[in-house]
C-alpha positions as CSV (number, residue, x, y, z in Angstrom):
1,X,90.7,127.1,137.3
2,X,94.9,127.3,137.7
3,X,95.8,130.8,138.2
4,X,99.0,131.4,136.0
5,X,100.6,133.7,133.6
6,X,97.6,133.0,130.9
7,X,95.2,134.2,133.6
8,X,92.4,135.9,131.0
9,X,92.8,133.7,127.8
10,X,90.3,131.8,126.8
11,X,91.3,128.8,124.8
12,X,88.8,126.2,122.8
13,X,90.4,122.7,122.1
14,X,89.2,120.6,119.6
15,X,91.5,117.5,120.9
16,X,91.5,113.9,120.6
17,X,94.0,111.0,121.4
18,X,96.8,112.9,122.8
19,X,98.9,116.0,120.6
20,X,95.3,118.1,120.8
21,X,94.9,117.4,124.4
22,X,98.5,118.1,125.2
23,X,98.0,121.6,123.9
24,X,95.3,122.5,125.8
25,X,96.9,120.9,128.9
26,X,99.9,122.7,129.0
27,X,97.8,126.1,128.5
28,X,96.2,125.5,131.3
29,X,98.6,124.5,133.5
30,X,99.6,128.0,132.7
31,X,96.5,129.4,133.8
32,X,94.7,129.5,130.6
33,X,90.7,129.1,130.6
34,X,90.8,126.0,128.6
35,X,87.6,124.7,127.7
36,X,87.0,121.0,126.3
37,X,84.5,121.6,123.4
38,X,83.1,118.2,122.2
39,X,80.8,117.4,119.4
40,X,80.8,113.9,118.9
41,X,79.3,111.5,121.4
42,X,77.5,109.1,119.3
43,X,80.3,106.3,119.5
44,X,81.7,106.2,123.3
45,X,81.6,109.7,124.9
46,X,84.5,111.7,125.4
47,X,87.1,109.3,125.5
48,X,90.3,109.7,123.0
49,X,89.9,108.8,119.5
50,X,91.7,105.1,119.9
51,X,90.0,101.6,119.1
52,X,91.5,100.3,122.2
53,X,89.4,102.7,124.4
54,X,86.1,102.7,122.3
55,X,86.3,98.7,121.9
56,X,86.1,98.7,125.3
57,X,83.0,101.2,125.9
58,X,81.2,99.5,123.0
59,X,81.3,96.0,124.5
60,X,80.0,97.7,128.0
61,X,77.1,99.7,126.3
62,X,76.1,96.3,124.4
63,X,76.2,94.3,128.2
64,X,78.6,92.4,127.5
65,X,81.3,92.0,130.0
66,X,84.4,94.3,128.8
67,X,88.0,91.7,128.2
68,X,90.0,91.7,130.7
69,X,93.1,93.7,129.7
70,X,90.8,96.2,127.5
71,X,89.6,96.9,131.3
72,X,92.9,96.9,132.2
73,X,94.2,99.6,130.6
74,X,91.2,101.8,130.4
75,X,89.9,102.2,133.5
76,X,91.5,102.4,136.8
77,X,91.5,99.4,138.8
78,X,90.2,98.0,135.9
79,X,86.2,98.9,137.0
80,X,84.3,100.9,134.1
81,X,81.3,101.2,136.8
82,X,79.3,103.1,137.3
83,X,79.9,105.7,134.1
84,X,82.4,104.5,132.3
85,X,82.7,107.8,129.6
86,X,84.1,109.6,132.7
87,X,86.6,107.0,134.3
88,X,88.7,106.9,131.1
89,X,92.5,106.7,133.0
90,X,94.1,108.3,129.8
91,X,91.2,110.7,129.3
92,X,91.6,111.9,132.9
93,X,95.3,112.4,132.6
94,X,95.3,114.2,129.7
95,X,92.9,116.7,130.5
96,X,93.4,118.3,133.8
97,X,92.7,121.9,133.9
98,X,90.0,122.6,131.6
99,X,86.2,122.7,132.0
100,X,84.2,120.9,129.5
101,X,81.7,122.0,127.3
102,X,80.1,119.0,125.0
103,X,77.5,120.2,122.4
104,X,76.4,119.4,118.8
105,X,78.3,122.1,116.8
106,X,76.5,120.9,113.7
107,X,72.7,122.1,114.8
108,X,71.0,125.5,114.4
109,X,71.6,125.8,118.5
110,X,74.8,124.5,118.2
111,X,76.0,127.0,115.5
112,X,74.6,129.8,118.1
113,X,76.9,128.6,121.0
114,X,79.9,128.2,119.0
115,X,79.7,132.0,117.1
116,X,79.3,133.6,120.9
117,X,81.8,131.1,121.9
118,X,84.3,132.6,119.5
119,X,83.5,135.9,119.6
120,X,84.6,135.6,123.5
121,X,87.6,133.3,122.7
122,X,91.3,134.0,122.1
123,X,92.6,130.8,121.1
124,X,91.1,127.6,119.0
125,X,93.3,124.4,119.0
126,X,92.3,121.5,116.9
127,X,94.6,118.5,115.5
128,X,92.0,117.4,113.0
129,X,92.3,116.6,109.4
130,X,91.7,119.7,107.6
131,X,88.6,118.0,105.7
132,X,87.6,117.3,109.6
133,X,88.1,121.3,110.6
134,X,85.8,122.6,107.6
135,X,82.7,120.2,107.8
136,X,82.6,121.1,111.3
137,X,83.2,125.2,110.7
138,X,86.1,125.9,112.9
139,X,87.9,126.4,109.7
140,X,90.4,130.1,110.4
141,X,88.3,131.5,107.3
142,X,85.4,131.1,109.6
143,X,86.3,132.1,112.9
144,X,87.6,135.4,111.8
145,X,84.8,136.9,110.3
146,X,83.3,136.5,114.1
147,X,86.3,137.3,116.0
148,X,89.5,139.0,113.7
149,X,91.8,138.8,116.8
150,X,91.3,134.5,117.0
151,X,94.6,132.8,116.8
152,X,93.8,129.1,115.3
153,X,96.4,126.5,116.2
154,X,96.1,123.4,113.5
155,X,97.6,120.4,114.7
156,X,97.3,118.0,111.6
157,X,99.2,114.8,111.0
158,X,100.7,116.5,107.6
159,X,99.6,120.1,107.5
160,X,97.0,122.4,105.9
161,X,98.9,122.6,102.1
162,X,101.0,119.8,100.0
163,X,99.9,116.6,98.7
164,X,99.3,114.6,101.6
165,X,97.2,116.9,103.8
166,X,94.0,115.3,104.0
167,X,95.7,112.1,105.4
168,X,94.5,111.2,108.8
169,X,97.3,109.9,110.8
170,X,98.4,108.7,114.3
171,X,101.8,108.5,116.1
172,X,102.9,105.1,115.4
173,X,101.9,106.2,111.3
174,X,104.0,109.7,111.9
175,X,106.9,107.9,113.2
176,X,107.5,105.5,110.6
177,X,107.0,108.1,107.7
178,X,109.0,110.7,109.5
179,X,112.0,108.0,109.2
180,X,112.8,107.8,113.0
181,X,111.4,104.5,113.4
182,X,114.4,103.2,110.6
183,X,116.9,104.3,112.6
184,X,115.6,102.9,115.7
185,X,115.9,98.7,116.8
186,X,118.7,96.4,116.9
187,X,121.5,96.8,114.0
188,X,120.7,93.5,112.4
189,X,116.8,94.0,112.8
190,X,113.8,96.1,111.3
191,X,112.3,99.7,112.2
192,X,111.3,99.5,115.4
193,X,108.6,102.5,116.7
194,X,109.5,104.7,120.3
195,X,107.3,103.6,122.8
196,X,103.8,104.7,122.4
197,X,102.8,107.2,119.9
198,X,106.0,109.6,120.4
199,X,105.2,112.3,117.8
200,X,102.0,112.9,119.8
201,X,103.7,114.9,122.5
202,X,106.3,116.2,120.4
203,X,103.6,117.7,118.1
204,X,101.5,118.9,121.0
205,X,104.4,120.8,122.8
206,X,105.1,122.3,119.6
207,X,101.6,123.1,119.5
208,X,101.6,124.7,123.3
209,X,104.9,126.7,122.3
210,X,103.2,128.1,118.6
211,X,100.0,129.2,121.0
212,X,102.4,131.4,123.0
213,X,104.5,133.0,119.6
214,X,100.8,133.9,118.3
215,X,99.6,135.0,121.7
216,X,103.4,137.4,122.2
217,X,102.6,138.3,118.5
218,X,99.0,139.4,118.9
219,X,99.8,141.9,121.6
220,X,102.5,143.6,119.6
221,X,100.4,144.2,116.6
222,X,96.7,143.6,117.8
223,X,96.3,141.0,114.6
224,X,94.8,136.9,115.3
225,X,97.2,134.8,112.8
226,X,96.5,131.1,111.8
227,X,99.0,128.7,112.5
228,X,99.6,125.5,110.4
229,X,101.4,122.8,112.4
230,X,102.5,119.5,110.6
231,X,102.9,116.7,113.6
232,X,104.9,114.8,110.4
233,X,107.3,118.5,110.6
234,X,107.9,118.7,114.3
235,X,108.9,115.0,114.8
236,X,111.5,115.5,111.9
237,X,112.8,118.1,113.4
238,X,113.7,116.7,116.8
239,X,116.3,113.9,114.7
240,X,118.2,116.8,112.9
241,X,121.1,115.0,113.3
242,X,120.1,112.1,111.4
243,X,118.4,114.0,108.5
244,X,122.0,116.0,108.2
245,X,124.1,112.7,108.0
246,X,121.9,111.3,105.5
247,X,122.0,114.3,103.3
248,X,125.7,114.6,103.9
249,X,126.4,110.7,103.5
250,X,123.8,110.1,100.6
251,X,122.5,107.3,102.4
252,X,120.7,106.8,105.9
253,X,122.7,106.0,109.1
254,X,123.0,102.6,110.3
255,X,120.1,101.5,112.8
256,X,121.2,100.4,116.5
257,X,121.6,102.3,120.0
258,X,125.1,102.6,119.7
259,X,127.0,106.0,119.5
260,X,128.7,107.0,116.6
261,X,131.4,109.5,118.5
262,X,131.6,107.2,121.9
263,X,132.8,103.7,122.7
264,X,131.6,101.3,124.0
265,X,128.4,103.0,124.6
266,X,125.0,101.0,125.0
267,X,122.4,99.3,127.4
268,X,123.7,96.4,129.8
269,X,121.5,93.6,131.6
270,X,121.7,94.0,135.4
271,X,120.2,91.5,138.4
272,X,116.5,91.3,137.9
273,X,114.7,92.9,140.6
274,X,111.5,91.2,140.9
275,X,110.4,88.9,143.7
276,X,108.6,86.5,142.3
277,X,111.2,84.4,139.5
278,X,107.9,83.8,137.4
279,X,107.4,87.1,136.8
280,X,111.5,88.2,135.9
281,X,111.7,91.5,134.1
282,X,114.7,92.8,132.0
283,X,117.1,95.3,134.0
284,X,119.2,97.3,132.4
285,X,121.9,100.4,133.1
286,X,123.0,102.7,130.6
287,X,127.0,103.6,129.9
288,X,128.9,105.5,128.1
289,X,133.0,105.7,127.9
290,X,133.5,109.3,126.0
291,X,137.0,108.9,125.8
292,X,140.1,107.2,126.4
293,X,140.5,108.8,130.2
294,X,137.0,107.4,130.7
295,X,137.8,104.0,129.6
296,X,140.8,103.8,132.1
297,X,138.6,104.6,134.9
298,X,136.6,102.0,133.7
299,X,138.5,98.8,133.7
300,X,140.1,99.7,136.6
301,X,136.6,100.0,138.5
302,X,136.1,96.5,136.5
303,X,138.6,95.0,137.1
304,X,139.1,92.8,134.5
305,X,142.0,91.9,132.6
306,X,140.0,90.7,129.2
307,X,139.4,94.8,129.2
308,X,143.3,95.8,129.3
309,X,143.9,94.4,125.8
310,X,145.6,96.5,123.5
311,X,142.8,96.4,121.0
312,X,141.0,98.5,123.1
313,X,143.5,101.2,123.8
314,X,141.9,104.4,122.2
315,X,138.2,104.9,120.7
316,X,139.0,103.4,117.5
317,X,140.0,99.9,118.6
318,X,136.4,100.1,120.9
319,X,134.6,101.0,117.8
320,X,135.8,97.9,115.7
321,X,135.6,95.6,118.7
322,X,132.5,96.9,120.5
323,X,130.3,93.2,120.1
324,X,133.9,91.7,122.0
325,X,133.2,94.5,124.7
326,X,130.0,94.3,125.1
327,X,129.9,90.7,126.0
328,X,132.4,91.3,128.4
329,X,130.2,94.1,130.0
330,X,127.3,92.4,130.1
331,X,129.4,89.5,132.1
332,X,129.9,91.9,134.4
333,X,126.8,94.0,134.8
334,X,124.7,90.8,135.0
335,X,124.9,90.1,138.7
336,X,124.6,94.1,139.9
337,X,121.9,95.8,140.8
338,X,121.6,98.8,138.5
339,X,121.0,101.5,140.9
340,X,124.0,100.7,143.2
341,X,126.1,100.3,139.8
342,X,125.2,103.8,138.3
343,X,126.5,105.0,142.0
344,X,129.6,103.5,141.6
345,X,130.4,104.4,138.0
346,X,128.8,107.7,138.6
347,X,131.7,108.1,141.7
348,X,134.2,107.4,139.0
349,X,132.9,110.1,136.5
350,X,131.5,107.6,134.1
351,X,128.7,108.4,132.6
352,X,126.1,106.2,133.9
353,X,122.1,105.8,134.7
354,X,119.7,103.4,135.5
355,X,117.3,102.5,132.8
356,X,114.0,103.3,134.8
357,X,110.7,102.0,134.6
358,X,107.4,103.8,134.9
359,X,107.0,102.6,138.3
360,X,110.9,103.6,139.4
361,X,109.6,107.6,138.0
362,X,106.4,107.2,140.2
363,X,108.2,106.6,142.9
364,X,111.4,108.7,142.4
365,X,112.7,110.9,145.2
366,X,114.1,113.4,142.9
367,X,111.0,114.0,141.0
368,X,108.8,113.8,144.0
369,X,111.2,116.2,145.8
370,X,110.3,118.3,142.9
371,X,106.4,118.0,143.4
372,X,106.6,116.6,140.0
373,X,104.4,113.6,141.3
374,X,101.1,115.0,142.0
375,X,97.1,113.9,142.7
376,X,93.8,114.8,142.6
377,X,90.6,113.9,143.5
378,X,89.1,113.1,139.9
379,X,85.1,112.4,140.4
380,X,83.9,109.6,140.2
381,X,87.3,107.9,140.3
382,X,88.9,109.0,143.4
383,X,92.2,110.3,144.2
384,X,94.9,108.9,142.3
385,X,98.6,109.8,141.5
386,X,99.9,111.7,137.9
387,X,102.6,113.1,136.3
388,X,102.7,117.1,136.8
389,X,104.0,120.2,135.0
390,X,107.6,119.8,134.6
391,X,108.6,123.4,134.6
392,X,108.7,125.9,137.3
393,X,108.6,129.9,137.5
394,X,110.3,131.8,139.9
395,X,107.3,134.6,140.2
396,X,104.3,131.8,140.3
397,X,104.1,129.5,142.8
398,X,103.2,125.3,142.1
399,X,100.9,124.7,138.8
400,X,97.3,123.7,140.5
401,X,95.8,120.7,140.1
402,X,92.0,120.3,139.3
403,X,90.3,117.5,137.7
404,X,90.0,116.9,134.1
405,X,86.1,117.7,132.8
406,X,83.6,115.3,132.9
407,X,81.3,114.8,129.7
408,X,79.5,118.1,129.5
409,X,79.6,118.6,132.9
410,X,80.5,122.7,132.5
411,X,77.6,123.0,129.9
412,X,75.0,125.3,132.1
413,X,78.3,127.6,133.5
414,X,79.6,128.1,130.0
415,X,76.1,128.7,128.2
416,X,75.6,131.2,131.1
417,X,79.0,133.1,130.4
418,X,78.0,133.3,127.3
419,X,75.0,135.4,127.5
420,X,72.4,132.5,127.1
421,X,69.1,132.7,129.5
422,X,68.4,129.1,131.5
423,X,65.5,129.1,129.3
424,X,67.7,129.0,126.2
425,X,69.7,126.1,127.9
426,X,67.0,124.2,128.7
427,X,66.2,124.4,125.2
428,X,69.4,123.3,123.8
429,X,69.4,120.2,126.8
430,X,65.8,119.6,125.7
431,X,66.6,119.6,121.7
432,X,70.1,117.0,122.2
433,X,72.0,120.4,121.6
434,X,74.2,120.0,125.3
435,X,74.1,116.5,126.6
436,X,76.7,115.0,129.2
437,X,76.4,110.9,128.3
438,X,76.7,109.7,125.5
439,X,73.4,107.5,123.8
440,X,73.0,104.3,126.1
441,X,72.4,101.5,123.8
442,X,72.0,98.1,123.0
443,X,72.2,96.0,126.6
444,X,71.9,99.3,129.1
């Protein structure tokens, strides 16, 4: 595996979807010995726990032909062939860098893999429901009495105490409870959620960074801890701001993109880029005018009068007639292409950027200058392009690369660390202990 500064810890993640994953991931993109432990394959293998993604395995394990955009946005180039539990595109993203070990945790053999497992562990990661983490026996209380040094990093949707903590939960459910999702949309609009899932990675960073504290902690005193992460918690924390003018205010902020210390500040339309009229997307460039200096250099570099009037002298006038200029923006940003535009504001100091697409990031200079961009080789799937590790160290060189785990397919080299003869793992392959596919029914 990636060597790195966790060269030597050995971390088991219980992950699905994406916060648990995202853990594990940046551990070992560290260098950590991460190792995929799975224990459910009766419904779809090891894909991520999402309807989207186990809809589409479902129809293909029944022989029916899977919909078009399920296909889509599962599997690359749209082809679940020839196994489709291993060509997961989200799967396979999400999990680079760990070996994977896929076993049935609730059987006699199974409770024998996962005591030695612990006993030669450092680190357990899990984000499920805290009912979830004691039916299967991964519970702190348990690991402990094996293994007293054991750090367990609980990545729950509401935490391990207080009213709501056997609540299962997903990003979309975390944003709207957290209150983010009220202060997000347009001003005369409803809540409106962040993309896809956004408390997932800001709950599994937290996650990575909490693995670290207990890891620095254990080596000053020698002592395992438990940590109790709240996904609800960390995504509340990152919009400090807002909580703090609510409680100042007595009543929440008003919803829209628009500064509340900077005018006019917002998203403008720019020249659509695409080829093809029938297929026009939305381009837009971000400004902001932080003061009154700013706003000079900006209606000169405009150059239109409309933007001169004396209503729009200083930051106050801006803020009561910001609908009046942004229409007059938008006039003007309309025809531009937004790259070329951000240059020129950007020349004039004014704060200014393209808003980018997912394609603009794959195929960005900067970030590829960076080695940000990178690929592998993923089996079964082929070589294919993926967003990196974002940080670099000055004493370790580039964060490798290898291929996320396919179902079970480190069973036999994990058993074997272990301690466990080939005649034991024979056993547990012969009894349904370790499999690597998940049960092939109805059409195949």
């Amino acid at each position: 595996m990636a060597e790195g500064m966790l060269s030597g810890v050995r971390v088991v993640e219980f992950g699905y979807a994406w916060a648990g994953p995202l853990v594990g991931r940046t551990l070992g993109d560290l260098g950590a010995d991460v190792i995929k432990l799975e224990q459910d394959v009766s419904r779809g293998g090891h894909l991520p726990d999402d309807p989207v993604l186990r809809a589409a395995l479902d129809d293909w394990r029944r022989g029916e032909a899977v919909e078009p955009m399920l296909r889509a946005s599962v599997f690359p180039d749209g082809e679940p062939e020839p196994e489709p539990w291993n060509r997961a595109g989200i799967f396979n993203k999400h999990n680079r860098n760990k070996r994977g070990l896929c076993a049935d945790l609730k059987s006699a053999s199974g409770k024998k893999i996962w005591r030695r497992l612990v006993k030669q562990s450092d680190v357990i990661v899990d984000n499920f429901s805290p009912r979830g983490v004691k039916n299967l026996g991964i519970d702190y209380e348990t690991v402990r009495e094996w293994n007293p040094g054991i750090i367990s990093v609980s990545c729950t949707g509401y935490g391990h105490t207080g009213p709501f903590r056997q609540r299962v939960s997903y990003g979309p459910v975390l944003e709207a409870h957290s209150g983010a999702a009220s202060a997000t949309g347009y001003v005369e609009g409803g809540p409106m959620k962040m993309g896809h899932a956004f408390p997932d990675p800001i709950g599994g960073l937290h996650g990575a960074f909490a693995v670290l504290a207990a890891l620095w902690e254990r080596d000053a005193t020698g002592q395992g801890c438990f940590v109790d992460l709240s996904q609800l918690q960390t995504y509340t924390s990152v919009a400090g701001d807002l909580v703090l003018e609510t409680s100042a205010q007595g009543q929440a902020p008003a919803r829209g993109n628009r500064s509340r210390s900077c005018a006019p500040q917002g998203v403008y339309r720019c020249r659509d880029e695409s080829p093809d009229a029938r297929e026009s997307m939305d381009m837009w460039i971000a400004i902001t005018i932080e003061d009154d200096d700013a706003w000079k250099r900006f209606t000169i570099l405009v150059g239109d009068i409309r933007l001169e009037d004396d209503r729009f002298r200083d930051t106050s006038g801006r803020f009561e007639y910001h609908d009046e200029i942004d229409a007059l923006i938008n006039e003007w940003t309309r025809p531009q292409d937004r790259f070329e535009l951000a240059e020129r504001l950007q020349a004039a100091d004014i704060t200014a950027l393209p808003a980018m697409t997912n394609g603009d990031l794959v195929q960005s200079a900067h970030l590829r200058d960076r080695g940000f961009i990178v690929e592998w080789d993923q089996p079964g799937v082929g070589v294919y392009e993926y967003g990196g590790f974002p940080i670099h160290f000055s004493d370790w060189g580039p964060t490798e690369m290898h291929p996320a785990p396919q179902l079970g397919g480190d069973n036999r080299q994990i058993c074997e660390e272990l301690g466990f003869s080939v005649e034991e793992i024979d056993g547990f392959v012969a009894d349904g202990t370790l499999v690597d596919q998940p049960p092939l029914t109805g059409g195949r």
